[in-house]
mmJSON file of the N, C-alpha and C atoms, coordinates in Angstrom:
{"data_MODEL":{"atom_site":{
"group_PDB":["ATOM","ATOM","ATOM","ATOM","ATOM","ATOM","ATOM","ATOM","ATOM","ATOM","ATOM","ATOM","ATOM","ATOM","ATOM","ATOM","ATOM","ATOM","ATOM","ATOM","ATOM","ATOM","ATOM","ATOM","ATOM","ATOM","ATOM","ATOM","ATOM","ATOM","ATOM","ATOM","ATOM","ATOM","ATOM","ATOM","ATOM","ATOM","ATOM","ATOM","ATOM","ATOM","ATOM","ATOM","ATOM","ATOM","ATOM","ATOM","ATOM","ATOM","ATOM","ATOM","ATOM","ATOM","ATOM","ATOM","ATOM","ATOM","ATOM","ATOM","ATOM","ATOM","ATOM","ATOM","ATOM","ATOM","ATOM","ATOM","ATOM","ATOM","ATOM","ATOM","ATOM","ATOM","ATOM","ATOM","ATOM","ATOM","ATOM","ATOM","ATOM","ATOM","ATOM","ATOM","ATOM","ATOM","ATOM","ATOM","ATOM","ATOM","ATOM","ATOM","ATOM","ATOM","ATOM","ATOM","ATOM","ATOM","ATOM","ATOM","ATOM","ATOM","ATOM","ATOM","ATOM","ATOM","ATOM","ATOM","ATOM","ATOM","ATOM","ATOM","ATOM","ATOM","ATOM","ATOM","ATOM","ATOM","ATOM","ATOM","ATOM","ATOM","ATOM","ATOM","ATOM","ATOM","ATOM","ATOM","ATOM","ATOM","ATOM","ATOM","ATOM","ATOM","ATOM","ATOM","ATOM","ATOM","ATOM","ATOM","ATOM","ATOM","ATOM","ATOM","ATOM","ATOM","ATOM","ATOM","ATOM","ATOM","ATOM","ATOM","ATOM","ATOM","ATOM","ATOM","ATOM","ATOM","ATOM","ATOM","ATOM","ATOM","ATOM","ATOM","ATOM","ATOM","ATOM","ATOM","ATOM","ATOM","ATOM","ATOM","ATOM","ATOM","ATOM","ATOM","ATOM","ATOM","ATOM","ATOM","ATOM","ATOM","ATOM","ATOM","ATOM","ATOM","ATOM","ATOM","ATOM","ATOM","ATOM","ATOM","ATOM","ATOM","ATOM","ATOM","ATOM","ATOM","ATOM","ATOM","ATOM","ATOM","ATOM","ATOM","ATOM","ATOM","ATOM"],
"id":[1,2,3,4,5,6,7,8,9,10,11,12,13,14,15,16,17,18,19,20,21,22,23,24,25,26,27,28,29,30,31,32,33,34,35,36,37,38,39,40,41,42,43,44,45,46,47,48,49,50,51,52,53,54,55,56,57,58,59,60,61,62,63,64,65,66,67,68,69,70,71,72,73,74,75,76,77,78,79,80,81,82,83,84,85,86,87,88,89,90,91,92,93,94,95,96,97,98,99,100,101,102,103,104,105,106,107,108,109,110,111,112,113,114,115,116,117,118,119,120,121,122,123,124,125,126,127,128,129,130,131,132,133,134,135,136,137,138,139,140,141,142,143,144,145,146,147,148,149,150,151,152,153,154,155,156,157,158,159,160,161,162,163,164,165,166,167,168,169,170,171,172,173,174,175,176,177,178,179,180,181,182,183,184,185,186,187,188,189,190,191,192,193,194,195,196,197,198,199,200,201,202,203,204,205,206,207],
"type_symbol":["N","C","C","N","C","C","N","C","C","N","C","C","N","C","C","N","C","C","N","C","C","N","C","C","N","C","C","N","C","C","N","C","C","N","C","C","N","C","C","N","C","C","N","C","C","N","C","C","N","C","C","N","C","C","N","C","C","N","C","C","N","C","C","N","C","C","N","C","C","N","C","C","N","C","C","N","C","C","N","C","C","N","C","C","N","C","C","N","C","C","N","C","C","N","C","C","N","C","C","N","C","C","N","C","C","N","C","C","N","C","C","N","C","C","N","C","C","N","C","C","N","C","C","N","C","C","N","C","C","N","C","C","N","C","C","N","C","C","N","C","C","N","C","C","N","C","C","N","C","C","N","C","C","N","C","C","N","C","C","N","C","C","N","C","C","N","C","C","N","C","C","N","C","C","N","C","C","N","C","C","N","C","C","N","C","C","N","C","C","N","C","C","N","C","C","N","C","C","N","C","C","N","C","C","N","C","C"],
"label_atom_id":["N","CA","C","N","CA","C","N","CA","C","N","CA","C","N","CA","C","N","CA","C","N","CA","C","N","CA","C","N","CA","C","N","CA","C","N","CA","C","N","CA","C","N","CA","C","N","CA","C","N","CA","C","N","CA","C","N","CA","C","N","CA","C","N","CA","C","N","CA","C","N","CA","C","N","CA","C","N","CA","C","N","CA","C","N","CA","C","N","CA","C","N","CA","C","N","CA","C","N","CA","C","N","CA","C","N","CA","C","N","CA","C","N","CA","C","N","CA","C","N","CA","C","N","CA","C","N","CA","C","N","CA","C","N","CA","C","N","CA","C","N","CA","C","N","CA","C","N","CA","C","N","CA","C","N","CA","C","N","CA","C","N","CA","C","N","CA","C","N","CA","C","N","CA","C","N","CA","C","N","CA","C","N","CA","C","N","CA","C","N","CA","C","N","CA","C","N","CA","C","N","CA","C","N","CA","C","N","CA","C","N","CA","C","N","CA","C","N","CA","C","N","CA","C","N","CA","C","N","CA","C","N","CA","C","N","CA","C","N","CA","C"],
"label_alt_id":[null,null,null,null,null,null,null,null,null,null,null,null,null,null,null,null,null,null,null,null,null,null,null,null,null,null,null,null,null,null,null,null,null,null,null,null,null,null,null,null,null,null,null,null,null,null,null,null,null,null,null,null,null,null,null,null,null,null,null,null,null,null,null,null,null,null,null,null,null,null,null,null,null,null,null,null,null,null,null,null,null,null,null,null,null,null,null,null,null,null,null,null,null,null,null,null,null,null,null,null,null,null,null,null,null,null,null,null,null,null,null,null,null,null,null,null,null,null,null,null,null,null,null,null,null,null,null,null,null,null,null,null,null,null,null,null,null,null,null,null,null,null,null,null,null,null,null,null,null,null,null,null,null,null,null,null,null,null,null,null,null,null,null,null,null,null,null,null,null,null,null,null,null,null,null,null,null,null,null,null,null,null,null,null,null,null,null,null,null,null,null,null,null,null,null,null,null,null,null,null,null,null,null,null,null,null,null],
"label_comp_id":["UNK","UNK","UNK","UNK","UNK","UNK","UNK","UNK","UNK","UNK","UNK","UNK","UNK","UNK","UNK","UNK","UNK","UNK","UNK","UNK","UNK","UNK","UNK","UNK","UNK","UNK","UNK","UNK","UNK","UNK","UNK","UNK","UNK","UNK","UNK","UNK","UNK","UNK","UNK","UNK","UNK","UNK","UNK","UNK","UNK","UNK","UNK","UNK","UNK","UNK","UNK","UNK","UNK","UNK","UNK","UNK","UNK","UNK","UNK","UNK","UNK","UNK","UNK","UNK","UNK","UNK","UNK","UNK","UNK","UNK","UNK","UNK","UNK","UNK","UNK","UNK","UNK","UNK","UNK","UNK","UNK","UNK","UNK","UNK","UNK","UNK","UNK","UNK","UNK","UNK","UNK","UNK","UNK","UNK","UNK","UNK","UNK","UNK","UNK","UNK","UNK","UNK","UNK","UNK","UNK","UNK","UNK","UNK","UNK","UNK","UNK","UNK","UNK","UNK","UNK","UNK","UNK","UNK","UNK","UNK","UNK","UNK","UNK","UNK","UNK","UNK","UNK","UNK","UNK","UNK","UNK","UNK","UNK","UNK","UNK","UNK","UNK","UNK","UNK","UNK","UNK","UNK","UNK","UNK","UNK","UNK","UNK","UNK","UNK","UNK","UNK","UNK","UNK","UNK","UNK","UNK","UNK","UNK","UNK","UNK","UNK","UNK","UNK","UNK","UNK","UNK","UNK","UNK","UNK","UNK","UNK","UNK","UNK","UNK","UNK","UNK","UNK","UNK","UNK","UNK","UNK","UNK","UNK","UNK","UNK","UNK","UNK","UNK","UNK","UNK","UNK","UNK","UNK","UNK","UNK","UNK","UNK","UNK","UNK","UNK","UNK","UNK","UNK","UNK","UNK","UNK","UNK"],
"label_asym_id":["A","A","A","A","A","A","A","A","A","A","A","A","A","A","A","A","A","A","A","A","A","A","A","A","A","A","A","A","A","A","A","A","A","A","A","A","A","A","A","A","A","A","A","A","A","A","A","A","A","A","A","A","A","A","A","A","A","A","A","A","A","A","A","A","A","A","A","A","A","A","A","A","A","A","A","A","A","A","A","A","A","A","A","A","A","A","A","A","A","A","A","A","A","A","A","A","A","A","A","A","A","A","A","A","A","A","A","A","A","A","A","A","A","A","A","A","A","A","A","A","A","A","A","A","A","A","A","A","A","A","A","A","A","A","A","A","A","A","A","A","A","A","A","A","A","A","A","A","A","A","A","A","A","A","A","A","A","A","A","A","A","A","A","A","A","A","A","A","A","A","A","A","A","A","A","A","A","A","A","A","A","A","A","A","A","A","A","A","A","A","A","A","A","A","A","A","A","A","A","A","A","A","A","A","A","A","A"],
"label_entity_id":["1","1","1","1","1","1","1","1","1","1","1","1","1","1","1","1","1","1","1","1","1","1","1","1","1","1","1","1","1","1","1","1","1","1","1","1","1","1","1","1","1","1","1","1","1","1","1","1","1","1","1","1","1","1","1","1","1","1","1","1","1","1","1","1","1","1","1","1","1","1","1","1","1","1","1","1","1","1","1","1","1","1","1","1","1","1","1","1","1","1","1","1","1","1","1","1","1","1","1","1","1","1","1","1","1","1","1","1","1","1","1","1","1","1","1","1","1","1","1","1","1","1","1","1","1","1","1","1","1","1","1","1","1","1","1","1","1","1","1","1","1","1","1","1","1","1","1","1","1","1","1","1","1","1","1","1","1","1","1","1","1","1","1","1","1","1","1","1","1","1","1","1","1","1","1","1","1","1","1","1","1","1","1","1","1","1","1","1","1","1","1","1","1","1","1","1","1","1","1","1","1","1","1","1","1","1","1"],
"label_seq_id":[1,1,1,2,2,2,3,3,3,4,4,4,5,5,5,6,6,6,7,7,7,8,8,8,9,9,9,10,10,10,11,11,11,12,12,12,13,13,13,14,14,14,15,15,15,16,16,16,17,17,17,18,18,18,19,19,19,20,20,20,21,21,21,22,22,22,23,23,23,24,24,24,25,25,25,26,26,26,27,27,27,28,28,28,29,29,29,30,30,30,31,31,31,32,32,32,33,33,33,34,34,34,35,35,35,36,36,36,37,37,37,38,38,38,39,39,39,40,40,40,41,41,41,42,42,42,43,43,43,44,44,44,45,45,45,46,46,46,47,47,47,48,48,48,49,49,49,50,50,50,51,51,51,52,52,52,53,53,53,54,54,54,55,55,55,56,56,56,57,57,57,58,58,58,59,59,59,60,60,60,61,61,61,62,62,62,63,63,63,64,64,64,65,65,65,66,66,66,67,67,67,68,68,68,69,69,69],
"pdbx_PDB_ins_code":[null,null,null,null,null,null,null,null,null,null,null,null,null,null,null,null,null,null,null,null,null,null,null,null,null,null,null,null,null,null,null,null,null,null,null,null,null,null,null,null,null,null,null,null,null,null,null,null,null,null,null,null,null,null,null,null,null,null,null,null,null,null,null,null,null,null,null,null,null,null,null,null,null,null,null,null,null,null,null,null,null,null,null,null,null,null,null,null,null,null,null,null,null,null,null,null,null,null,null,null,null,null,null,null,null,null,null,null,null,null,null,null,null,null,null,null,null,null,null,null,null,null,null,null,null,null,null,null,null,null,null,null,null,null,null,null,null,null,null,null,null,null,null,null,null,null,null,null,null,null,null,null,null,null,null,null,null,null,null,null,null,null,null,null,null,null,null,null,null,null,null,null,null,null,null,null,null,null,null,null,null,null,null,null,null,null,null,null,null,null,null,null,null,null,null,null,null,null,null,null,null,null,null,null,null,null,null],
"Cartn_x":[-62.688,-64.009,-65.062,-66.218,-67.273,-68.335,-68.522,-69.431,-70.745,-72.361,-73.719,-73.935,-74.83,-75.398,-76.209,-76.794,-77.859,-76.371,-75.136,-74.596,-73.938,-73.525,-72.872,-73.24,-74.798,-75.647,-76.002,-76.156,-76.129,-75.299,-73.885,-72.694,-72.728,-72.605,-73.194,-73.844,-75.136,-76.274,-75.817,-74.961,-74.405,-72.975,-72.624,-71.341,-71.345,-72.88,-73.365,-73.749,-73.721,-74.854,-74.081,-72.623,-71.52,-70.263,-69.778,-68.526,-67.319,-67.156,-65.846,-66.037,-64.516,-64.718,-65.129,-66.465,-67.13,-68.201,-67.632,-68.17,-69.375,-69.389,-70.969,-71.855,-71.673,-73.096,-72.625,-71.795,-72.185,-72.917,-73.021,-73.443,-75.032,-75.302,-76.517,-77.597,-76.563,-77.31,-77.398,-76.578,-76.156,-77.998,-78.101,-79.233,-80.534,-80.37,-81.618,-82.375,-80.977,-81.261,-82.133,-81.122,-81.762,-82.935,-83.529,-84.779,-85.976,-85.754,-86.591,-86.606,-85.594,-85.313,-85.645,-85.66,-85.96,-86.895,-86.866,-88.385,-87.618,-86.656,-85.891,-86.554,-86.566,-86.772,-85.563,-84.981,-84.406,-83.358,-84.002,-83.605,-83.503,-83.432,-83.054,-81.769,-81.451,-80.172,-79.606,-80.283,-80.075,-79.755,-80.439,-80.366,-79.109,-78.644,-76.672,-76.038,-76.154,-75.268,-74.828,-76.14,-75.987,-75.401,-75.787,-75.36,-73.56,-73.43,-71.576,-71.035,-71.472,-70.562,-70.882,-71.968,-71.793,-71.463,-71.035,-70.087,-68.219,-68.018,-66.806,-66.623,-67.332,-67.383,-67.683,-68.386,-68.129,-66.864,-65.988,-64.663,-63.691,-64.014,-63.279,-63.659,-64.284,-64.935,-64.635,-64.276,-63.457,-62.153,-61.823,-60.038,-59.203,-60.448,-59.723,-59.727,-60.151,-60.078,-61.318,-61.327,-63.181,-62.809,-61.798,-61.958,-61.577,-61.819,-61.292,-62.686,-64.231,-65.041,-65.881],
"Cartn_y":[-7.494,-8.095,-7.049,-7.234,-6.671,-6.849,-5.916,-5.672,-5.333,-5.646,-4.874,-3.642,-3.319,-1.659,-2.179,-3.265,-3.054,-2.968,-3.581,-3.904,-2.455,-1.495,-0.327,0.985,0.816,1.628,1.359,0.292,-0.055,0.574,0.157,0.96,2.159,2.982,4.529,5.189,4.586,5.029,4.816,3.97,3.417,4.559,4.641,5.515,6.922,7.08,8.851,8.809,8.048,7.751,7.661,6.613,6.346,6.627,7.457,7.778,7.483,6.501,6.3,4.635,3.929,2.749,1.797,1.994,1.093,-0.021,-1.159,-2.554,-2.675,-2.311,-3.351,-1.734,-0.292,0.555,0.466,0.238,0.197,-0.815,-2.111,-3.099,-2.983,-2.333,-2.122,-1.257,0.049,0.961,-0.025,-0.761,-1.599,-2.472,-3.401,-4.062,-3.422,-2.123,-0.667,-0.64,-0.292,0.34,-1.081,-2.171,-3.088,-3.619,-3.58,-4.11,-2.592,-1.362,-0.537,0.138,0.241,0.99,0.453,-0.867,-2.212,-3.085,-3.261,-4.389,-5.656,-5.972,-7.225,-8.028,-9.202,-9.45,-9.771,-9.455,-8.681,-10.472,-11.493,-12.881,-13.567,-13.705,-13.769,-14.267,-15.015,-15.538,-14.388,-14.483,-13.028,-11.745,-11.372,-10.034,-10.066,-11.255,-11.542,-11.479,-12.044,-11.85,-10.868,-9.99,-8.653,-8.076,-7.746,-6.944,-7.448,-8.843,-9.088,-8.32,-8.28,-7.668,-6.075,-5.717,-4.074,-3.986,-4.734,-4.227,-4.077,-4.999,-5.029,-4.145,-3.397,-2.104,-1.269,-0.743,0.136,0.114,-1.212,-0.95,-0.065,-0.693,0.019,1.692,1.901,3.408,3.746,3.398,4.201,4.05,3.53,3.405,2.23,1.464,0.494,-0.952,-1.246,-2.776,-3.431,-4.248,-5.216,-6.396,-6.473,-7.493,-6.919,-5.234,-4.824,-4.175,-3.883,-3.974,-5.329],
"Cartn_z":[99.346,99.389,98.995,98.22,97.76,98.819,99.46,100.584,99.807,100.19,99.98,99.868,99.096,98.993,101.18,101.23,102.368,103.491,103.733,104.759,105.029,103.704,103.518,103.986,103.638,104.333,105.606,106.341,107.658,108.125,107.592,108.468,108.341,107.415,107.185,108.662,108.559,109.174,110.653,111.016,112.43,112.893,111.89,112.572,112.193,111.564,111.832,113.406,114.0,115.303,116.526,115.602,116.992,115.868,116.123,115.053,115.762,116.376,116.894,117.005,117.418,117.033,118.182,118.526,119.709,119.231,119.218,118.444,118.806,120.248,120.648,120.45,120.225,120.334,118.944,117.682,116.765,115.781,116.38,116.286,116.432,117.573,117.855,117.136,116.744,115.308,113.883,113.729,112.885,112.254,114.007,114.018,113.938,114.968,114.489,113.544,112.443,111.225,110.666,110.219,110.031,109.874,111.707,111.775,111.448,111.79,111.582,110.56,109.553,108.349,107.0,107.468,106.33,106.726,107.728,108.33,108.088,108.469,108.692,110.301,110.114,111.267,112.259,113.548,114.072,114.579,114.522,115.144,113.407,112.49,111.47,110.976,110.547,110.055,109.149,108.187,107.101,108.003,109.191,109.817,109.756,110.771,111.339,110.439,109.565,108.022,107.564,107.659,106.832,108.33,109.533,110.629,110.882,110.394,110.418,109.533,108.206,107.338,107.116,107.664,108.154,109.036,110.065,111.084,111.014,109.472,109.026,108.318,107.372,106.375,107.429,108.362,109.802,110.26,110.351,110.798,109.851,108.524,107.581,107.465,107.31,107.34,108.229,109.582,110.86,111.176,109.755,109.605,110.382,110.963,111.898,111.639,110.193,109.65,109.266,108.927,108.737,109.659,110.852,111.983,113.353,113.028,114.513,115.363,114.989,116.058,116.406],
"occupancy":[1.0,1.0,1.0,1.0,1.0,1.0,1.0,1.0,1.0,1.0,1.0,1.0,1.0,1.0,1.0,1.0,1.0,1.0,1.0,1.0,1.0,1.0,1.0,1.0,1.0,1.0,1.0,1.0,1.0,1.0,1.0,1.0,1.0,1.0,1.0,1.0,1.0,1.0,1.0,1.0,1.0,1.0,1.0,1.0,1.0,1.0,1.0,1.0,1.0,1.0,1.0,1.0,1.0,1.0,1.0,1.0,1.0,1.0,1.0,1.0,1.0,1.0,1.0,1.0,1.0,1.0,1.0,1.0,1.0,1.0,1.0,1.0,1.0,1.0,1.0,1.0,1.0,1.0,1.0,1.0,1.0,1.0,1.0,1.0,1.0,1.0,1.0,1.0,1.0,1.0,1.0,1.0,1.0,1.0,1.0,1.0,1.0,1.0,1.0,1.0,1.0,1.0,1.0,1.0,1.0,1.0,1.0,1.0,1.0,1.0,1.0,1.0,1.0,1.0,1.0,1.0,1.0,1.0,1.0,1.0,1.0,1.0,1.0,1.0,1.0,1.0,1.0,1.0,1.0,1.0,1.0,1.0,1.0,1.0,1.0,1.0,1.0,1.0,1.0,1.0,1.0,1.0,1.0,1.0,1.0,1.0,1.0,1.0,1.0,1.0,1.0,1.0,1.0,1.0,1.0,1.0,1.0,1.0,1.0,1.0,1.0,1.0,1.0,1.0,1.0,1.0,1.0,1.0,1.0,1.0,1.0,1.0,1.0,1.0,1.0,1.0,1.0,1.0,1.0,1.0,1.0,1.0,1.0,1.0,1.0,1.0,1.0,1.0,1.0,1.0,1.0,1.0,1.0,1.0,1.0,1.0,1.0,1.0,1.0,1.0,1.0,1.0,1.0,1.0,1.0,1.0,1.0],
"B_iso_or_equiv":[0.0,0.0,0.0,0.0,0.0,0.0,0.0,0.0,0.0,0.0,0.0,0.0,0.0,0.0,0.0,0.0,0.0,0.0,0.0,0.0,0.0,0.0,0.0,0.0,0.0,0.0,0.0,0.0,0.0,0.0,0.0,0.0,0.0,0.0,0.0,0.0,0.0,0.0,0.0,0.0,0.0,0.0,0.0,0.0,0.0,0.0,0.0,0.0,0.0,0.0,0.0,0.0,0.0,0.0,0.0,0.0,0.0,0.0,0.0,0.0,0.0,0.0,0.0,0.0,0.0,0.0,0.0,0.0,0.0,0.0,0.0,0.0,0.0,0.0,0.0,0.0,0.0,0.0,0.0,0.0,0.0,0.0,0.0,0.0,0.0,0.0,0.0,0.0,0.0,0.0,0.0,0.0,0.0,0.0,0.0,0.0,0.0,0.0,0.0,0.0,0.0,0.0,0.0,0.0,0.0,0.0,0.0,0.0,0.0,0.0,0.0,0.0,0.0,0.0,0.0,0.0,0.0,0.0,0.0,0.0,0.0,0.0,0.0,0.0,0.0,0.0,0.0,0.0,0.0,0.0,0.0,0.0,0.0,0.0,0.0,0.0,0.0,0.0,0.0,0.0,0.0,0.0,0.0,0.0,0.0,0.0,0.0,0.0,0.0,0.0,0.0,0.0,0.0,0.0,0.0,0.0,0.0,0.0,0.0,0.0,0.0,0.0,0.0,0.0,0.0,0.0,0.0,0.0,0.0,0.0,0.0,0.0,0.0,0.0,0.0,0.0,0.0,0.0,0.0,0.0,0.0,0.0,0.0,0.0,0.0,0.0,0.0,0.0,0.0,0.0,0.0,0.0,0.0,0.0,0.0,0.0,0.0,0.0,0.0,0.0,0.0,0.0,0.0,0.0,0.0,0.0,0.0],
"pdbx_formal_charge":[null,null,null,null,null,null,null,null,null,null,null,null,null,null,null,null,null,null,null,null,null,null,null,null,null,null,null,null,null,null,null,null,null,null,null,null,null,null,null,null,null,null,null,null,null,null,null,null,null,null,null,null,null,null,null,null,null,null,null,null,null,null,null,null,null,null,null,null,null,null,null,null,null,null,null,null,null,null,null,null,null,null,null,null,null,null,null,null,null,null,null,null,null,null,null,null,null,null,null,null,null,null,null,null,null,null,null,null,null,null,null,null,null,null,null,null,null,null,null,null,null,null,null,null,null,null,null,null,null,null,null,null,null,null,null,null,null,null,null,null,null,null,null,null,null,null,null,null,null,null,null,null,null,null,null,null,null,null,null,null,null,null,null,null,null,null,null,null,null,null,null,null,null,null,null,null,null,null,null,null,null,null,null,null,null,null,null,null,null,null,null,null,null,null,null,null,null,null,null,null,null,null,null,null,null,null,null],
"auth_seq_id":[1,1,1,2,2,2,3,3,3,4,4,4,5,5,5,6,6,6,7,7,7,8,8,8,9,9,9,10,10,10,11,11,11,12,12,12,13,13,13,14,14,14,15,15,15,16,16,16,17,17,17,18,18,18,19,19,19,20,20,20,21,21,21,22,22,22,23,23,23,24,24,24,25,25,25,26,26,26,27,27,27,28,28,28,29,29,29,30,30,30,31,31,31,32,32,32,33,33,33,34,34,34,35,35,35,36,36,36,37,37,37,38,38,38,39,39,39,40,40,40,41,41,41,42,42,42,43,43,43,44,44,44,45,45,45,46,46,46,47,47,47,48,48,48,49,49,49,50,50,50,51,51,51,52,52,52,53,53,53,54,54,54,55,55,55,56,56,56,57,57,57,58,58,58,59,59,59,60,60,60,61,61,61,62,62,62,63,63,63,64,64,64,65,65,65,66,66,66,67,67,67,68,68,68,69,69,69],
"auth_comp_id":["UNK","UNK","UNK","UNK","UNK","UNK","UNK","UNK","UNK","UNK","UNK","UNK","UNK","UNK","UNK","UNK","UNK","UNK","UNK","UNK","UNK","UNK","UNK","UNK","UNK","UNK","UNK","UNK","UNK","UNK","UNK","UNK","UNK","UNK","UNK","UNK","UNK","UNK","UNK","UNK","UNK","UNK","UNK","UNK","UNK","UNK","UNK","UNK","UNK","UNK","UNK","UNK","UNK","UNK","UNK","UNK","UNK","UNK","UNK","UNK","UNK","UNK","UNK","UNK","UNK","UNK","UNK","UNK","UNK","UNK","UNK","UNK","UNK","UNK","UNK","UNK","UNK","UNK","UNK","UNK","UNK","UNK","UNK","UNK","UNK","UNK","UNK","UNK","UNK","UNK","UNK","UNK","UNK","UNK","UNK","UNK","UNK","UNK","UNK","UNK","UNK","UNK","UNK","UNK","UNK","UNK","UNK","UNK","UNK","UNK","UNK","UNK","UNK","UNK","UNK","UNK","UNK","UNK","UNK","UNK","UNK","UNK","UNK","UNK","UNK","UNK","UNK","UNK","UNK","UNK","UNK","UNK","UNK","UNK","UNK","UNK","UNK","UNK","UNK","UNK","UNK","UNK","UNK","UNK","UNK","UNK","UNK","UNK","UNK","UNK","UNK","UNK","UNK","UNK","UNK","UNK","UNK","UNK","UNK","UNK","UNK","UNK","UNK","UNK","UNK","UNK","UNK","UNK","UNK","UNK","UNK","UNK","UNK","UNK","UNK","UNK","UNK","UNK","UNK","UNK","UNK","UNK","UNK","UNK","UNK","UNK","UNK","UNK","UNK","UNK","UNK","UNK","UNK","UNK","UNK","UNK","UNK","UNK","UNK","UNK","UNK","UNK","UNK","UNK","UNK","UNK","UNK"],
"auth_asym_id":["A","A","A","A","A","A","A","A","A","A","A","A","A","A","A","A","A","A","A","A","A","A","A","A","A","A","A","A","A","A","A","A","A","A","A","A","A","A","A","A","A","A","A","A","A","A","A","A","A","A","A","A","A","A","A","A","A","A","A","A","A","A","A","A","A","A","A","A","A","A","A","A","A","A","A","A","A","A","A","A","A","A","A","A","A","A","A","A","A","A","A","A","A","A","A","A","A","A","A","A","A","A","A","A","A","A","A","A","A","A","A","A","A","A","A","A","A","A","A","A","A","A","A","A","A","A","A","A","A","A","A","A","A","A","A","A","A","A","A","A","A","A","A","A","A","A","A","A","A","A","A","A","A","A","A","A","A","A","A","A","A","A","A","A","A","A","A","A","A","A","A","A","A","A","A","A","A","A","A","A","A","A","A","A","A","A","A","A","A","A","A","A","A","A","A","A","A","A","A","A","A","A","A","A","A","A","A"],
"auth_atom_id":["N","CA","C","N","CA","C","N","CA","C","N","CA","C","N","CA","C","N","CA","C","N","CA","C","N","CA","C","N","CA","C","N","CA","C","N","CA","C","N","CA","C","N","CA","C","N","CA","C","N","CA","C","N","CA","C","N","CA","C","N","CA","C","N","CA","C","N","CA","C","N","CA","C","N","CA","C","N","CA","C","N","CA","C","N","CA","C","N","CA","C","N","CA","C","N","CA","C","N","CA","C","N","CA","C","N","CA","C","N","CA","C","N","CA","C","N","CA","C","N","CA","C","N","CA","C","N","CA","C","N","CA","C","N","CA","C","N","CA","C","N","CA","C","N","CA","C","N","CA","C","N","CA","C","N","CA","C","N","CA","C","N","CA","C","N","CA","C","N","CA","C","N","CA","C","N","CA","C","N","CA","C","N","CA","C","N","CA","C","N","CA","C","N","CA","C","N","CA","C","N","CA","C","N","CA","C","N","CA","C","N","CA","C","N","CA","C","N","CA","C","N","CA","C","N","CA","C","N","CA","C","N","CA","C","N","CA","C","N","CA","C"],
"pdbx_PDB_model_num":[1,1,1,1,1,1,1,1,1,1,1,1,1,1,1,1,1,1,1,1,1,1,1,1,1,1,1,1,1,1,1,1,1,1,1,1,1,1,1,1,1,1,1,1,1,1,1,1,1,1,1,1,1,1,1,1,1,1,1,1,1,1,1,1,1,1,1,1,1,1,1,1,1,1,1,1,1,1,1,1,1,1,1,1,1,1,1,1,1,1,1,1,1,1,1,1,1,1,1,1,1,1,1,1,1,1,1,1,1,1,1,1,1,1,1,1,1,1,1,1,1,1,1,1,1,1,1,1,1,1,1,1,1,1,1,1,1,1,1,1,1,1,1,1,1,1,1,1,1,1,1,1,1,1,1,1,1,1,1,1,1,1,1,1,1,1,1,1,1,1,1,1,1,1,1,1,1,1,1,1,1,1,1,1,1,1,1,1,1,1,1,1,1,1,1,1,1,1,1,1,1,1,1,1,1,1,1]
}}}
């Protein structure tokens, strides 16, 4: 699957922050970055979208899958 430049960098920016594989504090840098790095609004359909599939490219980048945080 072809993941976003925005969802890729989410995850990036999330597992400089939490580098190990913990779903819900990386989820949360995930939404961070999101709403303060980009000015997304934070309750947003689009936010979730993009915060699901950087949380699946976060899994991958910590060697542990795009359905394991």
């Amino acid at each position: 699957m072809k993941y976003s430049k925005i969802a890729s960098d989410a995850a990036a920016a999330a597992i400089k922050k939490v580098p190990w594989p913990s779903g819900g504090l990386i989820e949360l840098e995930i939404h961070t970055y999101l709403e303060h790095q980009l000015g997304m609004d934070p309750m947003s359909d689009k936010c979730f979208e993009l915060a699901d599939e950087a949380l699946s490219v976060a899994g991958i980048l910590l060697g542990e899958g795009p359905d394991a945080l």
